[in-house]
C-alpha positions as CSV (number, residue, x, y, z in Angstrom):
1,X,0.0,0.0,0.0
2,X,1.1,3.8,-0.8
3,X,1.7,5.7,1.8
4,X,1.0,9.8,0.9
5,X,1.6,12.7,3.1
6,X,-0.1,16.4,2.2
7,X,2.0,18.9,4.0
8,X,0.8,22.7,3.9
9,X,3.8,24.8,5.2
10,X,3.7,28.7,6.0
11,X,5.8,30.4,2.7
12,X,6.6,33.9,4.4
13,X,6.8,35.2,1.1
14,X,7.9,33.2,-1.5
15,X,6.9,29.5,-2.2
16,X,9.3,28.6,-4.5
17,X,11.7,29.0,-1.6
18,X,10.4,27.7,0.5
19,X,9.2,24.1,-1.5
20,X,13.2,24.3,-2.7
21,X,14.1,24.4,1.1
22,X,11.6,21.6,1.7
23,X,12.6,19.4,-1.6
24,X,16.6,19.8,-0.1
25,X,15.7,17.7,3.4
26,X,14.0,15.0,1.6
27,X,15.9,12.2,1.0
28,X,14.6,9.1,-0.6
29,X,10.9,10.3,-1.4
30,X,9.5,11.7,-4.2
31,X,7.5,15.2,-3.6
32,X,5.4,16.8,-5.9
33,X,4.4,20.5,-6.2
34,X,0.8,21.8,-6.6
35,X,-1.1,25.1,-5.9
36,X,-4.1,25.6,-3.9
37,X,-6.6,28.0,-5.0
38,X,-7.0,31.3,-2.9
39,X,-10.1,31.1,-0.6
40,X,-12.5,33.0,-2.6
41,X,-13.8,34.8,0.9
42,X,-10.4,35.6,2.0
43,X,-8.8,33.7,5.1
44,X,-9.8,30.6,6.9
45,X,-10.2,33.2,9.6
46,X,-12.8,35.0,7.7
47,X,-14.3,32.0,6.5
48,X,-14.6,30.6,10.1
49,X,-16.3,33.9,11.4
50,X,-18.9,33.9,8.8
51,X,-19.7,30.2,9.5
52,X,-20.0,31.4,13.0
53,X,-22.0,34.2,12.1
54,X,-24.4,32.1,9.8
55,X,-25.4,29.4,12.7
56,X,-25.9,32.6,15.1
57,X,-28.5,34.3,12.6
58,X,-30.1,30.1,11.9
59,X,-30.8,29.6,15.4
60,X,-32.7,33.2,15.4
């Protein structure tokens, strides 16, 4: 069976750096690159709030 990981890892700034930094300690796996869409309502933040926000005014 294949093992797979999904790592998300904080860019401060550049991801390119930051996957080359990432790609240079792994030894002996292969890792492959892919780009997440932005959140189209911002943050996860944001996007929590407003979930919070929507049960408050369902329960109303």
């Amino acid at each position: 069976m294949t093992l797979y990981w999904l790592l998300s890892v904080p860019a401060h700034g550049d991801g390119h750096v930051a996957w080359r930094d990432i790609k240079n300690r792994v030894i002996g796996g292969e890792l492959y690159d892919f780009v997440l869409p932005q959140f189209k309502i911002g943050t996860l933040d944001t996007l929590v709030r407003l979930s919070d926000d929507l049960s408050k005014y369902d329960s109303s």
